[in-house]
Phi, psi and omega in degrees: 000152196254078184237125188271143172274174159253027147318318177278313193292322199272352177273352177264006138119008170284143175242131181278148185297338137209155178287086167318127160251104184293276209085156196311308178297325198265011188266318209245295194301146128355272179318315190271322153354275136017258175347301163301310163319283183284333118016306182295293197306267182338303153325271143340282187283349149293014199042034232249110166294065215259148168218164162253158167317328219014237176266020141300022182232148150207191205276135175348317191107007183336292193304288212301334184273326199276343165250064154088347186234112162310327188258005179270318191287000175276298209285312182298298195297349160270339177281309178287356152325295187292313174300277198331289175309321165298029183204001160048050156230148191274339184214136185246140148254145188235137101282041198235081196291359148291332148263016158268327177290307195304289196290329164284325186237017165259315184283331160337296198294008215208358195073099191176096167215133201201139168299119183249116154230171190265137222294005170280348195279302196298307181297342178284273207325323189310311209273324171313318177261018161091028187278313146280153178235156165228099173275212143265302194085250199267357189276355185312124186064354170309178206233135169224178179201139203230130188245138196256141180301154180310310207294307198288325236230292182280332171284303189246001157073021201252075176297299240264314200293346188273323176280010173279305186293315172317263159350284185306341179291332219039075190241152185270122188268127188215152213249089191308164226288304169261111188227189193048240211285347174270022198284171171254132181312029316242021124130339208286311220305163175059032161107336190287015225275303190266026177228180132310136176283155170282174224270142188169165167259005184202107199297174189289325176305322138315311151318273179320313170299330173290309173324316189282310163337337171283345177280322180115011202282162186265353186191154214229136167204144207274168131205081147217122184275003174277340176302319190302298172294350185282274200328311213287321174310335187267340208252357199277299161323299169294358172069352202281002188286029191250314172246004168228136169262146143282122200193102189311145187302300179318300193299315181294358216257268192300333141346290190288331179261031158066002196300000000 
């Protein structure tokens, strides 16, 4: 696959038109890998001059801020800072809405100030200025349902575009009983991503999964990979993996177009 650093782009004397920010998950995890990948793929056939960190990027400080320690997330976030501004870039895409909220509305304070969106923001401007097309294919009339990330939905107020990209499959879009601005959490979020839930009668996730189940959808669909593992662990619980799939809006994006 054809993903350039920008260590190479700035040594052929280029600044790419934006910085992909992978984030720990789409780096690491198994699964959001995946993610990252049609993300690539979509970029690419869009002719979108894009570059990554590769290993000059590290994690945001997200985790670290959401559990309490201010001065590790102080520290990761000057270091990519400092990187960042030495290579005078302006504008990032993420999928990853803990680092898209963390690097838009943290790093400012800390000198960082860079256009940030989340890469459903981003794939919408693509598809506005006529850079992209979006078909359904094979996803044509399925039934989906879109669970909105915290980060993404309540924090930063960001609805419309993933289900416009959603839409655009030409899919039956159905909408759970709590979405937008009432969505409900999928458990990962504020660090918890990387513990055992504490003593209760019901993890969050399994709770969030039953929401969606109720709609009836063939496919559940994200744009977080901490959303993606909470979900696919819940519908996992519920025995349901035979008839509901989990699936970041990129994979169904690079899915329909066969990319």
């Amino acid at each position: 696959m054809n993903v350039p650093t920008m260590a190479e782009m700035m040594a052929q004397g280029k600044q790419p038109e934006v910085l992909f920010w992978v984030g720990c998950a789409g780096s690491f995890d198994d699964r959001a890998k995946k993610i990252t990948k049609a993300f690539v793929k979509i970029l690419n056939k869009a002719n979108v001059e894009f570059a990554v960190l590769g290993t000059e990027e590290s994690c945001t400080g997200d985790p670290a801020k959401r559990a309490g320690n201010e001065f590790v997330f102080q520290m990761q976030a000057m270091t990519n800072i400092e990187i960042m501004n030495a290579y005078e870039v302006k504008k990032i895409v993420t999928a990853c809405p803990h680092c898209f909220n963390t690097i838009k509305n943290e790093y400012p304070g800390l000198g960082g100030n860079y256009e940030v969106m989340h890469h459903t923001q981003f794939l919408k401007s693509l598809l506005d200025e006529g850079r992209m097309t979006v078909e359904g294919g094979s996803y044509k009339g399925k039934r989906i349902t879109f669970h909105d990330p915290c980060y993404l939905g309540r924090a930063n107020e960001v609805y419309e575009a993933p289900r416009d990209l959603i839409q655009k499959l030409e899919v039956e879009l159905v909408e759970m009983k709590r979405c937008r601005i009432n969505g409900l959490c999928c458990g990962a979020g504020g660090a918890q991503m990387f513990k055992e839930p504490e003593k209760g009668d019901k993890d969050i996730n399994v709770e969030r999964t039953e929401d969606a189940i109720e709609v009836k959808p063939e496919i559940i669909a994200t744009g977080c990979p901490f959303c993606n593992t909470m979900m696919t662990d819940g519908v996992k619980v519920k025995e349901k993996e035979a008839e509901i799939e989990v699936l970041d809006i990129a994979e169904l994006i690079a899915n329909a177009e066969e990319l």
